[in-house]
VOBA-1610 file (N, C-alpha, C; in pm, whole numbers, padded with zeros to 5 digits, always signed):
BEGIN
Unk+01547-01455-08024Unk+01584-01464-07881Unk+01705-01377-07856Unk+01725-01292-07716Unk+01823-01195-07702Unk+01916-01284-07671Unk+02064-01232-07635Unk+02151-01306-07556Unk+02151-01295-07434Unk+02166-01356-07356Unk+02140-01348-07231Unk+02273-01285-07171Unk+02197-01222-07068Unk+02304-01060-07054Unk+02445-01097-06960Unk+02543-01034-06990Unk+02638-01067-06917Unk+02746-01093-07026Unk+02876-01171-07000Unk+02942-01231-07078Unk+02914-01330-07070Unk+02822-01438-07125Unk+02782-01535-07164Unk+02842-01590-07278Unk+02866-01667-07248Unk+02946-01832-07341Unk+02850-01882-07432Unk+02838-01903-07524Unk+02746-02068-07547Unk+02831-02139-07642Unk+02882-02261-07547Unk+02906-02387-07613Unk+02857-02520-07626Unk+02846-02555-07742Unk+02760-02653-07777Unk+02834-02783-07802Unk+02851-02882-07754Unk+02954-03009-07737Unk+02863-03133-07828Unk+02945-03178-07904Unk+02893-03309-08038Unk+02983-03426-08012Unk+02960-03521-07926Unk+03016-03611-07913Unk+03000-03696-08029Unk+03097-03726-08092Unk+03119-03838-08239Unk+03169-03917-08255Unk+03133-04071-08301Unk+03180-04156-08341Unk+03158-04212-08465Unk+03276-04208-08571Unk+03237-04227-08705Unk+03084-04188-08739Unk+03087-04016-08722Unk+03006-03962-08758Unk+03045-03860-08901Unk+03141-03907-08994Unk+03194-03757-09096Unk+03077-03699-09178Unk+02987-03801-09257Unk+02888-03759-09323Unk+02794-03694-09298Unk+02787-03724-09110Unk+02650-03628-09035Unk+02706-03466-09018Unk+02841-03514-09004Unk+02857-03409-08918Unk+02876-03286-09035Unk+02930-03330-09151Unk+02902-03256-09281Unk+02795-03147-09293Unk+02719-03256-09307Unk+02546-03155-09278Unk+02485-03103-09159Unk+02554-03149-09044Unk+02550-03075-08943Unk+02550-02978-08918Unk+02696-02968-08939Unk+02797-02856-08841Unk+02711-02647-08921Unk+02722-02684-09071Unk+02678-02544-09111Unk+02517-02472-09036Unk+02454-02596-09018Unk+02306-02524-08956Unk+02318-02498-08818Unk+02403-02591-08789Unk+02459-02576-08631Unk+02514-02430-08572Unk+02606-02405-08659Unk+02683-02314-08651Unk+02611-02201-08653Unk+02522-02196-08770Unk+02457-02066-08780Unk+02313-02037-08727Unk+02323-02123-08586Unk+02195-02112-08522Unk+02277-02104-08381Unk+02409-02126-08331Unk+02474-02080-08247Unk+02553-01905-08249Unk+02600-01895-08330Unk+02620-01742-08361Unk+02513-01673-08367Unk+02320-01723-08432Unk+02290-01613-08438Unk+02225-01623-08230Unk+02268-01693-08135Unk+02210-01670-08035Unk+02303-01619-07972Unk+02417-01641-08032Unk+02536-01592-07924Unk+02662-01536-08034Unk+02715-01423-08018Unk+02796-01418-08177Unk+02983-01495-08128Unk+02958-01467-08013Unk+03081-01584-07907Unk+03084-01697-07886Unk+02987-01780-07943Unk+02938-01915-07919Unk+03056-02024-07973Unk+03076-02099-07926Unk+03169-02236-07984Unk+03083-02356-07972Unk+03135-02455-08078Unk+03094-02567-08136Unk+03191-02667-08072Unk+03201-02755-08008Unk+03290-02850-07990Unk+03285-03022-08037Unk+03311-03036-08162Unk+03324-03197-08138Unk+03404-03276-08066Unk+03407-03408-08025Unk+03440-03441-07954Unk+03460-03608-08022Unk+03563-03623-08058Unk+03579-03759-08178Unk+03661-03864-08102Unk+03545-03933-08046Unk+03558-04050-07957Unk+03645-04190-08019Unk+03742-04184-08029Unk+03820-04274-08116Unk+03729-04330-08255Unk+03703-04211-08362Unk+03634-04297-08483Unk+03773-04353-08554Unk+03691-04459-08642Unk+03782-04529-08727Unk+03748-04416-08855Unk+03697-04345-08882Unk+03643-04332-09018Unk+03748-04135-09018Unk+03641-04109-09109Unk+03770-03939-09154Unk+03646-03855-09068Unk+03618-03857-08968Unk+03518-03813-08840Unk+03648-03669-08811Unk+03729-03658-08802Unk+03842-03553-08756Unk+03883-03490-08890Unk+03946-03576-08984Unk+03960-03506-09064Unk+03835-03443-09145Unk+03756-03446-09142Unk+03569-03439-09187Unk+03565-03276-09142Unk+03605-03276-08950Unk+03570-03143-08930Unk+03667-03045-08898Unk+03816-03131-08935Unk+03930-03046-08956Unk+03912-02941-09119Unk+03836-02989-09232Unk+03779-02912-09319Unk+03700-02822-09311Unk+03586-02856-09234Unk+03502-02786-09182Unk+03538-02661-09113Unk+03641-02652-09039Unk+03678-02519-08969Unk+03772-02433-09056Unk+03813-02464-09155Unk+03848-02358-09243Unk+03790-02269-09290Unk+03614-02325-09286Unk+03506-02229-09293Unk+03422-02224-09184Unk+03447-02256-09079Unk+03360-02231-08958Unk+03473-02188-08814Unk+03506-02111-08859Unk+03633-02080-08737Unk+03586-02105-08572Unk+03429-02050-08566Unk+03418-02104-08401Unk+03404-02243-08376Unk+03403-02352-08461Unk+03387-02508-08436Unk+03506-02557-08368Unk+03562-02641-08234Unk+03684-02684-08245Unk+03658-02813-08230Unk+03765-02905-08231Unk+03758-03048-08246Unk+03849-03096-08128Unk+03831-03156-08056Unk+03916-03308-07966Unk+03907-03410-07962Unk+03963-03455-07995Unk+04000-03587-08061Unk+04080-03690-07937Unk+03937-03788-07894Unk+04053-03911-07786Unk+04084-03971-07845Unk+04197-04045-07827Unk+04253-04193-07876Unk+04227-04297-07859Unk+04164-04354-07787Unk+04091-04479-07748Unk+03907-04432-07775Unk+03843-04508-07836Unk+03717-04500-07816Unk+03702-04540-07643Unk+03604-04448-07600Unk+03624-04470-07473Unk+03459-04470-07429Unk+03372-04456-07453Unk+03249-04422-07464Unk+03181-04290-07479Unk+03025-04294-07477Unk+02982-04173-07513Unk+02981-04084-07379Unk+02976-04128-07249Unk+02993-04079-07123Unk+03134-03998-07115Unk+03214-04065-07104Unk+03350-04025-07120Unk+03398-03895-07257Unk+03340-03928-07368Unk+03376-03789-07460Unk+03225-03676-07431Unk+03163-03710-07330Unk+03103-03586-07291Unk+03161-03513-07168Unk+03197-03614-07116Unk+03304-03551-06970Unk+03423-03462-07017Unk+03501-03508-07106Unk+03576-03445-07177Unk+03567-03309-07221Unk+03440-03325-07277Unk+03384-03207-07356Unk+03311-03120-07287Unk+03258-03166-07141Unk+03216-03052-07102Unk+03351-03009-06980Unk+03433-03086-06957Unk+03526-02954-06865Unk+03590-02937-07023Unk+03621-02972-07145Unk+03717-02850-07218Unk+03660-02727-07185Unk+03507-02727-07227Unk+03455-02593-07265Unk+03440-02533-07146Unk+03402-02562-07002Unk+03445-02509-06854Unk+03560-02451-06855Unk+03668-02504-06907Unk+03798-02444-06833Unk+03841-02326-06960Unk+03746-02344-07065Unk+03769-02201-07122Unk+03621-02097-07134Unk+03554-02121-07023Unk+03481-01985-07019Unk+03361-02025-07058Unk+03322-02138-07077Unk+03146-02115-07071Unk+03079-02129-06989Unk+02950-02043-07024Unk+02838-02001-06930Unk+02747-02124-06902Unk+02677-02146-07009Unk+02592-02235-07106Unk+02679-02341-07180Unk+02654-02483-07155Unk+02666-02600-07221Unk+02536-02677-07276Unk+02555-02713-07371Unk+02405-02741-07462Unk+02483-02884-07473Unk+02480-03028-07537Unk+02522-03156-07583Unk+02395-03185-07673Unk+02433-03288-07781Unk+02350-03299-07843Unk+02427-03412-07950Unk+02323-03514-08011Unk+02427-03596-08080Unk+02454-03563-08215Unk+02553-03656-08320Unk+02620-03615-08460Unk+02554-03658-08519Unk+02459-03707-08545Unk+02401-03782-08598Unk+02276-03773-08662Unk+02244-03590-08703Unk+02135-03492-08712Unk+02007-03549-08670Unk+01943-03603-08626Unk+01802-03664-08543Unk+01798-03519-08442Unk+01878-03454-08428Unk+01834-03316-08326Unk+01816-03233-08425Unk+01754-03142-08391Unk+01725-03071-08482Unk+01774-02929-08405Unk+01886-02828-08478Unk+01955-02740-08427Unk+01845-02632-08417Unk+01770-02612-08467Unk+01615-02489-08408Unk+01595-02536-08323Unk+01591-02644-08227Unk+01518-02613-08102Unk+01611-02596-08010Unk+01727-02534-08057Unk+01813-02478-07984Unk+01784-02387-07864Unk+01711-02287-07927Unk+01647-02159-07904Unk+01558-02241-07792Unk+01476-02308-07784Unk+01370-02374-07737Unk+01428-02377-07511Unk+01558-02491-07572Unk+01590-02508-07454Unk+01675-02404-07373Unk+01745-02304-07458Unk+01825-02162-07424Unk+01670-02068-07323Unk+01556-02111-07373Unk+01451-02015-07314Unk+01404-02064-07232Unk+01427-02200-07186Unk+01406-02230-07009Unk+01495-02224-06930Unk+01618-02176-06996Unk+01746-02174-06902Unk+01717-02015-06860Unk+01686-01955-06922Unk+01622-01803-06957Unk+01552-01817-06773Unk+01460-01897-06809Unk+01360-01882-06684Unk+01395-01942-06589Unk+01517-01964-06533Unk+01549-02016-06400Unk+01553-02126-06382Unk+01598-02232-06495Unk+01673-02365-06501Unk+01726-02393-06504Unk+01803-02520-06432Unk+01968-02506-06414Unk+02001-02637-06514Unk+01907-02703-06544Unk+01913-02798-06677Unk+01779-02801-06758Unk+01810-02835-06881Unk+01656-02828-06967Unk+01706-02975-07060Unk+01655-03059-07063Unk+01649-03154-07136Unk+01520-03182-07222Unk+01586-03221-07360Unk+01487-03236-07458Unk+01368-03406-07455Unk+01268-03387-07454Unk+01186-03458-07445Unk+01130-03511-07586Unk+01124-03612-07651Unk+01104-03629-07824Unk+00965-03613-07800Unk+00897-03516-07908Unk+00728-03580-07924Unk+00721-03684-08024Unk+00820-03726-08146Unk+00828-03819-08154Unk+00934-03919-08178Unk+00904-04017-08240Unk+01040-04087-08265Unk+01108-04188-08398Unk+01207-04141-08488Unk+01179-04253-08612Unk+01241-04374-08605Unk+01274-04411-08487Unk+01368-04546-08461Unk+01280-04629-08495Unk+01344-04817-08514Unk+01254-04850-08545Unk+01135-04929-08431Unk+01028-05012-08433Unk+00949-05047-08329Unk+01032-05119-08191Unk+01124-05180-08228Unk+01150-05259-08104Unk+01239-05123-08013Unk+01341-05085-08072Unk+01387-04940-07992Unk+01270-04883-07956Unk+01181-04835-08010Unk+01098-04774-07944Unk+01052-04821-07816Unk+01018-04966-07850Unk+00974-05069-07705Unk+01075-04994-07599Unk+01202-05064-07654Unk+01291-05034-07539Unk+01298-04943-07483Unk+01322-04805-07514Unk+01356-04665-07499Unk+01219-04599-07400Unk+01140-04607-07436Unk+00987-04654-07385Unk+01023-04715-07234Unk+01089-04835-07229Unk+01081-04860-07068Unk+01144-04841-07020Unk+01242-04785-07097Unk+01405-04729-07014Unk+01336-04600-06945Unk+01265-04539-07020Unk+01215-04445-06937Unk+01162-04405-06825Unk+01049-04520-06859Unk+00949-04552-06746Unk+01024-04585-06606Unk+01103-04694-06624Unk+01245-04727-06520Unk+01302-04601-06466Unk+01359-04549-06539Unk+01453-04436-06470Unk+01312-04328-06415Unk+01220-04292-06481Unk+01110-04231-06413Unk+01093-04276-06270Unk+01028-04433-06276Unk+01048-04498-06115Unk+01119-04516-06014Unk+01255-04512-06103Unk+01383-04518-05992Unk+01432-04414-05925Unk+01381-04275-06019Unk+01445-04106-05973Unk+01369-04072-05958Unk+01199-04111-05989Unk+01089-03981-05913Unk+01101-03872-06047Unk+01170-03879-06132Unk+01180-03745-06252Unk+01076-03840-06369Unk+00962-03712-06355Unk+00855-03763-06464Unk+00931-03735-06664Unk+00920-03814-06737Unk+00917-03795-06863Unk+01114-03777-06857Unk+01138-03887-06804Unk+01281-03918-06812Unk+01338-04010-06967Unk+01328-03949-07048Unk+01373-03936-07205Unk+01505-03975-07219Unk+01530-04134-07143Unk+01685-04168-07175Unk+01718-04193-07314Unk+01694-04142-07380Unk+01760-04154-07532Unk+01741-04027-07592Unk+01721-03944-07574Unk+01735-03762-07615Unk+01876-03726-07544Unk+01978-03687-07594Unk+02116-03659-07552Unk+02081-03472-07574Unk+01975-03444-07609Unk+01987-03264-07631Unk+01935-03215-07509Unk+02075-03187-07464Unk+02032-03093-07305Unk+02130-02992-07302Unk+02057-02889-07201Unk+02146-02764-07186Unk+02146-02731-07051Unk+02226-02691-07004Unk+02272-02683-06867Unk+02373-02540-06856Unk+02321-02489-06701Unk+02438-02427-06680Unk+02574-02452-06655Unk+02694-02297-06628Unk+02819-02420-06616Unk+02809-02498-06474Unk+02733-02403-06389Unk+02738-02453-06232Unk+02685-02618-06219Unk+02586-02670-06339Unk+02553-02773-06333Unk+02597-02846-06426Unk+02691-02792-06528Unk+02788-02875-06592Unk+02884-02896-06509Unk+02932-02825-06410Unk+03077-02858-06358Unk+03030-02974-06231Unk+02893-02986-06189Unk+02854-03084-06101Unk+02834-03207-06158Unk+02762-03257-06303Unk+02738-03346-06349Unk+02874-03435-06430Unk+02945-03324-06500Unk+03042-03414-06545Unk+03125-03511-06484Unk+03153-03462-06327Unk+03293-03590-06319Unk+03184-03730-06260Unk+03011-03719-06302Unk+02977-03826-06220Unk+02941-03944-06369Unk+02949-03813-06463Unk+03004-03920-06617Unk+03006-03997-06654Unk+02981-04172-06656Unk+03061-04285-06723Unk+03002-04410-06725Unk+03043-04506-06782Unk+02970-04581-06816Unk+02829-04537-06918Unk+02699-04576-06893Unk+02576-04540-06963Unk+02527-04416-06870Unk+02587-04336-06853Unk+02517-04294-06761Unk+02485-04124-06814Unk+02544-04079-06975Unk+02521-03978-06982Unk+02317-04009-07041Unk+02276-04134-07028Unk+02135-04111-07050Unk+02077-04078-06968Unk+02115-04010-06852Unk+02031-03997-06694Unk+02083-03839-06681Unk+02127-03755-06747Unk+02174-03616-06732Unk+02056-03566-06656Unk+01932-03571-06701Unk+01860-03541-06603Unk+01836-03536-06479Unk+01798-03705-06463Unk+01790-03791-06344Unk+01902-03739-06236Unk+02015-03735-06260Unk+02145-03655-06183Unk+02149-03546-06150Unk+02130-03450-06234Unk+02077-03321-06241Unk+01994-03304-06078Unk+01862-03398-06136Unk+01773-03402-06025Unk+01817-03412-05878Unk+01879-03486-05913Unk+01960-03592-05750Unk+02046-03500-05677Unk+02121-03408-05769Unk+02192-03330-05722Unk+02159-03192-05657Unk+02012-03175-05646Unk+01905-03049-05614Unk+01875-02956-05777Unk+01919-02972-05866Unk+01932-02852-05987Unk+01779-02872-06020Unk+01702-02766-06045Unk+01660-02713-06136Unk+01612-02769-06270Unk+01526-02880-06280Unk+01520-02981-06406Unk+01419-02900-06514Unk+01412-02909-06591Unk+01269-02873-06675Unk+01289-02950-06783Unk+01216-02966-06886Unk+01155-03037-06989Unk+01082-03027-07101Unk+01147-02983-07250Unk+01104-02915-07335Unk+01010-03005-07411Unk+00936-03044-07524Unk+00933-03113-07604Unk+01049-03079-07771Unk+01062-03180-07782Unk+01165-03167-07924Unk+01149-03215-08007Unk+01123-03184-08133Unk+01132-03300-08264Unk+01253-03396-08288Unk+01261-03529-08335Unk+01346-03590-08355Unk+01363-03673-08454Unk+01433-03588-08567Unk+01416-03641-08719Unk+01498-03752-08753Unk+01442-03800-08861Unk+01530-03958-08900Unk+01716-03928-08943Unk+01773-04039-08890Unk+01871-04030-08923Unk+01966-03993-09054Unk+02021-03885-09058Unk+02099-03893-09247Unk+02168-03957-09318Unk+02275-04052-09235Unk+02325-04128-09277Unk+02411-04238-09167Unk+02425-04346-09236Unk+02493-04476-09182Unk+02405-04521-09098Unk+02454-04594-09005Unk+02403-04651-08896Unk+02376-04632-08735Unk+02333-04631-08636Unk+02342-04588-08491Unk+02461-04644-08464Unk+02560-04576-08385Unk+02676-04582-08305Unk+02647-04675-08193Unk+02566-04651-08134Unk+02471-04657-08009Unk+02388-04768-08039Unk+02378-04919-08085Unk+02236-04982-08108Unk+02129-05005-07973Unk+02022-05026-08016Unk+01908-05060-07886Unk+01987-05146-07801Unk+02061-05244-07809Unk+02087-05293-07701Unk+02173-05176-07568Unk+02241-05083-07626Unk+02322-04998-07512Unk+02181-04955-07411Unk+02046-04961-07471Unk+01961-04933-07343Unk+02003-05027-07241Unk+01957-05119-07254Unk+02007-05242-07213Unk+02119-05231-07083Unk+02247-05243-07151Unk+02342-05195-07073Unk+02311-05086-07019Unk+02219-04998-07021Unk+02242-04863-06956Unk+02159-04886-06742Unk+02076-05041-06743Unk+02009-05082-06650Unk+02138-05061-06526Unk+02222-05131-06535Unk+02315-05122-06421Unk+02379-04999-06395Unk+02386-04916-06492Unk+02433-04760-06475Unk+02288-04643-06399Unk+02170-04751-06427Unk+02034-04667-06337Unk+02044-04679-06186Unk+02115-04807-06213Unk+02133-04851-05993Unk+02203-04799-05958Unk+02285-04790-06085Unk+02462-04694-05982Unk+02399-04535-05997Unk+02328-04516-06065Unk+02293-04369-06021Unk+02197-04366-05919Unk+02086-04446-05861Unk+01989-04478-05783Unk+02086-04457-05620Unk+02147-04565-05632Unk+02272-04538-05533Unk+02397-04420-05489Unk+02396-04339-05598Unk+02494-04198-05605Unk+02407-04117-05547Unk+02266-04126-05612Unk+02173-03991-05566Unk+02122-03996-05389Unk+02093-04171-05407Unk+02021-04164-05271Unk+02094-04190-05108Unk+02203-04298-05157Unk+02268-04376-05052Unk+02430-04343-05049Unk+02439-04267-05126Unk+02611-04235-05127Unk+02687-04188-05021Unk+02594-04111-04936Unk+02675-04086-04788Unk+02613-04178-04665Unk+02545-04240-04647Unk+02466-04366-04600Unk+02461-04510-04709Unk+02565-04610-04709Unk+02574-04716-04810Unk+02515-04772-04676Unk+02562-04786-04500Unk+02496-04901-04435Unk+02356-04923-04484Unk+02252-04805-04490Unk+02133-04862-04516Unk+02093-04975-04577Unk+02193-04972-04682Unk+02163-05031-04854Unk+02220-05216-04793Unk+02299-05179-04784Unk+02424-05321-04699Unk+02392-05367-04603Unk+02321-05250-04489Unk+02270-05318-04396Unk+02095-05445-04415Unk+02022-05348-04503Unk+01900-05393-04517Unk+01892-05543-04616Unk+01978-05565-04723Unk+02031-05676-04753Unk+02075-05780-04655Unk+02177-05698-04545Unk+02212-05844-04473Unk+02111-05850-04364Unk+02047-05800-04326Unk+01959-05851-04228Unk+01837-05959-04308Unk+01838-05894-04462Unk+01714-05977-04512Unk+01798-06123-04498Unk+01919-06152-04537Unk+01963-06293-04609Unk+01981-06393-04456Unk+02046-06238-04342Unk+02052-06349-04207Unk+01952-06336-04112Unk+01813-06342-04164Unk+01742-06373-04098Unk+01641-06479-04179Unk+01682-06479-04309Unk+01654-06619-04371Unk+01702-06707-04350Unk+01884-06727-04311Unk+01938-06829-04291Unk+01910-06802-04115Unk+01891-06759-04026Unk+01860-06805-03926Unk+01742-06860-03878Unk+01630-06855-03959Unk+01506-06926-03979Unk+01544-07033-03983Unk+01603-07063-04127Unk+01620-07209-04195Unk+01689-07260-04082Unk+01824-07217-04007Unk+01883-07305-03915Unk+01805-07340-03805Unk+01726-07274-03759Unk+01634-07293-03648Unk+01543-07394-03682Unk+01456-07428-03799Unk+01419-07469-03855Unk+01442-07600-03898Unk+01570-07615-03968Unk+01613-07724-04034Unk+01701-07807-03889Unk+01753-07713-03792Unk+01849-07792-03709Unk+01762-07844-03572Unk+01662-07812-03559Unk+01515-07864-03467Unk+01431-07998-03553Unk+01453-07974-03655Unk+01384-08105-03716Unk+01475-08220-03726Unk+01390-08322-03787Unk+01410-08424-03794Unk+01539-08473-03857Unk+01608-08588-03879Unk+01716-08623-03980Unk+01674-08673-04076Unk+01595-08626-04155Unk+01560-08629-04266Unk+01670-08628-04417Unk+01662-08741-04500Unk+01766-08727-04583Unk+01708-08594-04678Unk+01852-08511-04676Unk+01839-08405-04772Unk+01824-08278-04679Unk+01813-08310-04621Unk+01776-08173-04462Unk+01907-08116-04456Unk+02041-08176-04486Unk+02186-08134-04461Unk+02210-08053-04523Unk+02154-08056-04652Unk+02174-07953-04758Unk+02108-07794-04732Unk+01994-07824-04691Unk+01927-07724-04651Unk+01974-07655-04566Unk+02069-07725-04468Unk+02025-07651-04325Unk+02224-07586-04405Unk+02289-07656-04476Unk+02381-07603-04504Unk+02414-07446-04606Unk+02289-07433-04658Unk+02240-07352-04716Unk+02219-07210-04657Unk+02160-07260-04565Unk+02051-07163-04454Unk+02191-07119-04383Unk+02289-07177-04347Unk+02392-07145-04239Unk+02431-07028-04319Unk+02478-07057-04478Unk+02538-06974-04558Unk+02513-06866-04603Unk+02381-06841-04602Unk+02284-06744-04586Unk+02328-06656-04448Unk+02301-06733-04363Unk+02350-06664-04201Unk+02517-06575-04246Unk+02595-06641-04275Unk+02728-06594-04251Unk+02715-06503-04367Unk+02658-06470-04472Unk+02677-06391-04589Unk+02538-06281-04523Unk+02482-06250-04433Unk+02420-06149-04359Unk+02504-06074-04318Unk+02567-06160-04200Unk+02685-06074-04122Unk+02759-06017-04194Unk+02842-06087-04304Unk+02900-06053-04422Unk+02836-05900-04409Unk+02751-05871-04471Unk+02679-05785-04537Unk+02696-05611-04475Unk+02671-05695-04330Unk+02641-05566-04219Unk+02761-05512-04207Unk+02863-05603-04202Unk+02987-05561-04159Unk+03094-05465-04299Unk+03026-05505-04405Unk+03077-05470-04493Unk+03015-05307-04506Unk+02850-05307-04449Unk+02816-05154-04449Unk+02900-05072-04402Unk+02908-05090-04216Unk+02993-05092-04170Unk+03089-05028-04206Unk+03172-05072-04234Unk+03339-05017-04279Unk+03290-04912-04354Unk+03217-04907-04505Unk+03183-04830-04606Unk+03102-04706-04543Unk+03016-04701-04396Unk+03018-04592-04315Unk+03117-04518-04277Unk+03207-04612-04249Unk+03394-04570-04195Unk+03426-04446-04279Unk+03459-04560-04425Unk+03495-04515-04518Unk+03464-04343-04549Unk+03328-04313-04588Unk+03241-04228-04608Unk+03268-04099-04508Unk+03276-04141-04373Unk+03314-04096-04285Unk+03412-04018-04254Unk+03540-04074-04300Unk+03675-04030-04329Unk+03704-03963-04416Unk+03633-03976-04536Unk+03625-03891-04660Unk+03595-03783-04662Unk+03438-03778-04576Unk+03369-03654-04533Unk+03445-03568-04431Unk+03526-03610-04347Unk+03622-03537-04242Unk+03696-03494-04299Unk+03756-03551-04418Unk+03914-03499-04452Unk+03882-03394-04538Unk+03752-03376-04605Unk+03668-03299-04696Unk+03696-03169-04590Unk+03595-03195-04450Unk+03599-03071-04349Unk+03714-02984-04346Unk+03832-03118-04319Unk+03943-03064-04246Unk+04025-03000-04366Unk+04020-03056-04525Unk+04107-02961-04645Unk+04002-02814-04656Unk+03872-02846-04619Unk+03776-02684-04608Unk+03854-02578-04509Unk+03886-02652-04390Unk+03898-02552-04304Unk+04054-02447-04304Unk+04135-02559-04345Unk+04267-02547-04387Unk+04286-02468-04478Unk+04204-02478-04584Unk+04191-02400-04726Unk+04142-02212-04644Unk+04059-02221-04563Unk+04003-02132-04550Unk+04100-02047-04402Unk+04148-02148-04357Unk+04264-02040-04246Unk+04382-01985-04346Unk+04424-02055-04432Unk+04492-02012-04535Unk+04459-01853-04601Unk+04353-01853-04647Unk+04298-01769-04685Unk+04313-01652-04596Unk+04278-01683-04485Unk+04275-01594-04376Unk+04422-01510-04345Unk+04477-01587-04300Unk+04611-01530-04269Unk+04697-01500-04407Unk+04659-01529-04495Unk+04736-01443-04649Unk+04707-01327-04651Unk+04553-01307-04607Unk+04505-01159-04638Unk+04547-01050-04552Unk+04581-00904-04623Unk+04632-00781-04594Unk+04571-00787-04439Unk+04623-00703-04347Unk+04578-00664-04197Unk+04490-00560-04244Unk+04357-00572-04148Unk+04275-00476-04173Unk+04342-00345-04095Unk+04346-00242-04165Unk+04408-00088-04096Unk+04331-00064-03982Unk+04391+00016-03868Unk+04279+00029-03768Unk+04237+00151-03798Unk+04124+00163-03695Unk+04033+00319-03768Unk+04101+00412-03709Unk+04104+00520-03789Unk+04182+00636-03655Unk+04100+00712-03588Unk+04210+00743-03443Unk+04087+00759-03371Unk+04112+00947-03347Unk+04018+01007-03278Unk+03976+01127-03231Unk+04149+01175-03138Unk+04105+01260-03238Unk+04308+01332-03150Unk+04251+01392-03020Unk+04097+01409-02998Unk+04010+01491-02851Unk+04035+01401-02813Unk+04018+01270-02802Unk+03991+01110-02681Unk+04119+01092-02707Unk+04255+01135-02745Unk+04363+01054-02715Unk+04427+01054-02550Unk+04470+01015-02517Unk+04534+00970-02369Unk+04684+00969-02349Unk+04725+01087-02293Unk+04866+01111-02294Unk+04938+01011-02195Unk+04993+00960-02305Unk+05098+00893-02201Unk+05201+00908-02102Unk+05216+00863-02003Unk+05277+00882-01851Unk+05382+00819-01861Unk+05510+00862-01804Unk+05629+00803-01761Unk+05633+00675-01697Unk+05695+00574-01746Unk+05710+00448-01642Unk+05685+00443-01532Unk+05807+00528-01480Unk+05837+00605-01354Unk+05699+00618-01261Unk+05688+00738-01325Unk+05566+00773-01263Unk+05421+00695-01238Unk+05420+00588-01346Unk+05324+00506-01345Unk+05325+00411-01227Unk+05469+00377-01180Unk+05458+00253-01092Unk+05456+00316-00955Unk+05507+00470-00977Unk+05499+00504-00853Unk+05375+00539-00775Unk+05235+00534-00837Unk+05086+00611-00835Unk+05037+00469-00815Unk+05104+00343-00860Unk+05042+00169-00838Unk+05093+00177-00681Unk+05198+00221-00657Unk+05270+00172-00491Unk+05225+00230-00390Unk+05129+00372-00482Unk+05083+00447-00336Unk+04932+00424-00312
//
């Protein structure tokens, strides 16, 4: 594969957690399947508070791999967060191309090339798709409907929340990262999507693990459910929340205004108090609801103005910094001799 023309970057970001032994056997095939696509290419780990010699592991390592660098957080903070990290380091020093991928060799660094050649063809993200998988059956279950889920929830077919090997441009690295956190780097896609980019979808092999244990166990699918709504909600309702707030409270207060209509027309029936006390509560947690859209329209509102008004500001700025345009010069034949004061006011009076 050529390099793709221009001054092109390629950095490749390894988020790690007490990964030293993977990253051992990693980093050399890594390395020498990034240089031979790019001879400028950088390696970045990204050592998410390990307990283990994960830093010192690839502080060795770069004595013989000079383009690898390492950052190291201090708090384990999650895998969202040391990819956010890792993709503005490598932004704010010059890459084109961001690839991620985990420490934990199950990627396999040849299909490097794979996803570099749909970025080739006018993709603004390429995420790896497993054809298969060596986890064991119940992950599979899981991973399996995590998919299917985020498929249903984003409309993005063959949504592969457990493949972390994606490559992106920087224009869609610098859009995806600050939305980062929690479980949410399993939806790189899904976001991608939401955000208008350019999705495509490779297939990838995904070999058994080399050593220790998953960082990550099946349950983080799990947890990753409430990070699908909060992206469901970023992509679809983020500048319109009334919809979301509104359509909730109309459902709950028009249940509790049933029930009150209902329960406060009938009979005195023992146990009816409860009900109809129920139903009221229902009513007031509607209004609740609407009013709370409401404001969060406000909100949204104000945000989006002050957005306008730092655009416009930014851009009169701009304006009046810049040099005066020279005027053109004109024809010394069409110039127009100028007349005495004098004489001028005296030719107005007559």
């Amino acid at each position: 594969m050529s390099r793709p023309e221009g001054d092109a970057v390629l950095w490749v970001v390894v988020p790690a957690l007490n990964e030293a032994e993977n990253l051992r056997e990693l980093l050399p095939p890594l390395v020498g399947e990034v240089t031979s696509l790019d001879p400028d290419g950088r390696v970045l780990v990204v050592d998410d508070g390990s307990s283990d010699r994960t830093s010192a592991t690839v502080g060795e390592l770069m004595m013989d791999l000079p383009c690898v660098e390492l950052r190291t957080l201090g708090l384990h903070s999650g895998k969202a967060v040391a990819l956010r990290e890792g993709l503005a380091h490598a932004l704010a020093l010059g890459a084109t191309t961001v690839v991620t991928m985990d420490a934990d060799g199950q990627d396999d660094p040849a299909d490097l090339e794979l996803l570099l050649a749909a970025l080739e063809h006018g993709a603004d993200v390429v995420t790896g798709v497993r054809r298969g998988t060596s986890d064991g059956p119940v992950r599979r279950r899981v991973v399996r409907w995590q998919a299917r889920a985020a498929a249903l929830v984003s409309g993005v077919p063959d949504a592969d929340a457990g493949s972390a090997f994606t490559a992106m441009t920087d224009r869609a690295a610098a859009a995806l990262a600050p939305l980062l956190a929690g479980e949410r780097h399993r939806y790189l896609g899904v976001l991608a999507h939401g955000l208008g980019q350019r999705v495509a979808r490779v297939p990838i092999d995904h070999r058994p693990r080399l050593h220790g244990r998953n960082s990550h166990p099946w349950t983080g699918a799990w947890r990753g459910v409430p990070d699908l709504v909060t992206t469901r909600f970023l992509l679809g309702l983020e500048h319109r929340p009334a919809h979301l707030a509104g359509a909730l409270g109309a459902g709950c207060g028009l249940v509790g205004l049933l029930g009150v209509l209902h329960l406060g027309l009938g009979a005195d029936a023992p146990g009816e108090d409860r009900g109809l006390l129920l139903a009221g509560l229902l009513l007031v947690v509607g209004v609740q609801l609407a009013l709370f859209g409401v404001l969060a329209e406000l909100v949204v509102h104000a945000r989006d103005l002050e957005g306008r008004t730092a655009a416009r500001s930014s851009s009169s700025a701009s304006r009046r910094g810049a040099s005066p345009r020279p005027a053109a010069p004109r024809d010394p034949g069409l110039r127009t001799p100028v007349r005495p004061l004098a004489g001028a006011v005296a030719d107005r009076e007559a």
